[in-house]
Each structure stands twice: as C-alpha cells, then as structure tokens.
C-alpha positions in Angstrom: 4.8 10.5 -13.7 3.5 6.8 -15.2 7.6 6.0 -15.9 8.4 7.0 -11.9 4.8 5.0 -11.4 6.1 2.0 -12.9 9.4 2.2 -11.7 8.8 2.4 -8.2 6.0 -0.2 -8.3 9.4 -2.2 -9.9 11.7 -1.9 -7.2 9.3 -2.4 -4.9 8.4 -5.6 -6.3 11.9 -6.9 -6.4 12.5 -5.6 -2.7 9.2 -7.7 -1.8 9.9 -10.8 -4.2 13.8 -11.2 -3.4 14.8 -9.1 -0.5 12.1 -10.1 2.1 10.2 -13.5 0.6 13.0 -15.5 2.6 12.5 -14.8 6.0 9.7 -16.8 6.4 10.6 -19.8 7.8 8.9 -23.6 7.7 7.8 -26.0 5.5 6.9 -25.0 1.7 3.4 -24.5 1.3 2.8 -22.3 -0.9 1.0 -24.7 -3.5 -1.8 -24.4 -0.9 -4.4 -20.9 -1.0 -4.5 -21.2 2.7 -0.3 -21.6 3.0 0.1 -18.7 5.6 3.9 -18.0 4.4 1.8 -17.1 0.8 -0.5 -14.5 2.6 2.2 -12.7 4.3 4.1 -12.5 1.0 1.2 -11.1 -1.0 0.9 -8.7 2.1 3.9 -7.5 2.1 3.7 -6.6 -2.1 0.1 -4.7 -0.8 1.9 -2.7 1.3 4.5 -2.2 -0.8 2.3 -1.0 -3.6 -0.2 1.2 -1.1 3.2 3.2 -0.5 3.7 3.6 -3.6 0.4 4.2 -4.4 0.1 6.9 -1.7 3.7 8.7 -2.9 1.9 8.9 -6.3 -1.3 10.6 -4.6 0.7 12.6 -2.3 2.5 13.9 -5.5 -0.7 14.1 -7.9 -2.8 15.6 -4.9 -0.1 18.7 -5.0 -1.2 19.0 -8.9 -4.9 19.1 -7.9 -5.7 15.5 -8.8 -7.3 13.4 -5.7 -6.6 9.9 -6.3 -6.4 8.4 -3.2 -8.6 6.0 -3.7 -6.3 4.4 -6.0 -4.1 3.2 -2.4 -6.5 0.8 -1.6 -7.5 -0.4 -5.0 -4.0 -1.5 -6.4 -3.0 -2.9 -2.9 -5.9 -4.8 -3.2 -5.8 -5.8 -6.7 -1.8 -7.0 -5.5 -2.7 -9.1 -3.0 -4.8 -11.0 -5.4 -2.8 -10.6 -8.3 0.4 -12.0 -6.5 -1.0 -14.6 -4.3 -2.9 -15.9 -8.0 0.3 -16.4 -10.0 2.9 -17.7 -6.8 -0.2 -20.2 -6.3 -0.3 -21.2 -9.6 3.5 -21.3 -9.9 4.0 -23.5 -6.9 1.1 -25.6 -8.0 3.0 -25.9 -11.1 6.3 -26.6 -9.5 4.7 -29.1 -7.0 2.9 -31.1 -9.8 6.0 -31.1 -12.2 8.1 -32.1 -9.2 10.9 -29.6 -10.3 13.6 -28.3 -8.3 15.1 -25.3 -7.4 18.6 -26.5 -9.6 17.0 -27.0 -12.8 16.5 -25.5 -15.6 12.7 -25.5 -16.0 12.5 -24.3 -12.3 14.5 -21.1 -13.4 12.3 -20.6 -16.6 9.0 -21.1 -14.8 9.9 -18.2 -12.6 11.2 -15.8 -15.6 7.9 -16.4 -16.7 6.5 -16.0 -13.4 8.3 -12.7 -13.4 6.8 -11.7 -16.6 3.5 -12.0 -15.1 4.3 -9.4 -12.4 6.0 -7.1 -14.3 2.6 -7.6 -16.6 0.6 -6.4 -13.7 2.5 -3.4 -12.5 2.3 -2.3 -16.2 -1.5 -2.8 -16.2 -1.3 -1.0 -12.8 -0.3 2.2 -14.8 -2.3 1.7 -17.7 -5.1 1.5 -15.4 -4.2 4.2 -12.6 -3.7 6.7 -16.0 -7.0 5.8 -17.5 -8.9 6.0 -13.7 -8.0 9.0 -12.5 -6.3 11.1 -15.7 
C-alpha cells in the first residue's frame, strides 16, 4: 500500500508541476508569497494529494482502518510544503537573475524536484507511522 501511496502522490505531482502549472497566464510572480499564480499552483497539488489521500482511505477504510483524517492533513501540509520551496526557488532564481536556458536554472529545479519528491516520501513515512 505505501509503494501505490507514493506512487500516486508521484504522478500526481508531475501532472500538477508540468501538466497544469502552465496555464496560468501573466506576469511571473511567483518570488512573491502573495503571487496569486503561486496559490493556485499549491492548490492544485492540495487537491491533488486530498484525492489521493482519500483513494488511500477509501481503500484502508475497506481493511478496517479510518484514516480519513489524513485527506485534510497532507493536503494541507502540500499546500505549504509546495508554495515554501517554489517561493524559495523563484526567490532564488529572481536574485541570481538566471534564466530559463541555463544551466544553473535547470539544476536549481532538479533540486527543486528533489525537495518534492522529499516530501511525498515523508508523506508516507508519516501517513504509515500516523495511522498504522
């Protein structure tokens, strides 16, 4: 269950981070905590991760486990978690002036990536020793 866990929360994440981060349109302003375009982002990985969340209670719930709870705590512990490191990373980018061409751009975000692969793995680790 905590390798289907993790790979869900993984495809979900590059559905949310690739797939749909583009079609937000305007300036970038994600350097700033208010940006708007950085809210909706980390809103749409909360949602993401409360579906998954609620397939894995759904599916634990059939075993006798009630962990719904744990739908509202990772979604929440997302949106924070995402909107934390693309703020930083943006602030990072902004500060460095770098560009979306170079190099150090493209291994900022690998490590940016890191981070959120990081988190869904503490996710896990955390839903396991929670609610098992």
């Amino acid at each position: 269950m905590l390798l289907l866990l993790f790979f869900l929360l993984m495809c979900k994440h590059f559905i949310c981070d690739f797939a749909l981060q583009g079609r937000f349109t305007g300036p970038n302003d994600k350097y700033l905590i208010t940006s708007r375009r950085l809210a909706m982002h980390a809103f749409d990985h909360s949602l993401g991760t409360a579906m998954v969340f609620l397939f894995a209670a759904s599916f634990t719930f059939a075993q006798g486990h009630a962990v719904f709870t744990s739908i509202i705590l990772f979604a929440v512990l997302d949106h924070i978690g995402h909107t934390t490191i693309d703020w930083l990373k943006n602030n990072f980018v902004k500060a460095n002036n770098m560009q979306h061409n170079e190099r150090q751009f493209w291994v900022l975000t690998s490590f940016d990536q890191i981070l959120h692969t990081s988190t869904y793995f503490a996710f896990v680790l955390l839903f396991d020793k929670l609610y098992f």
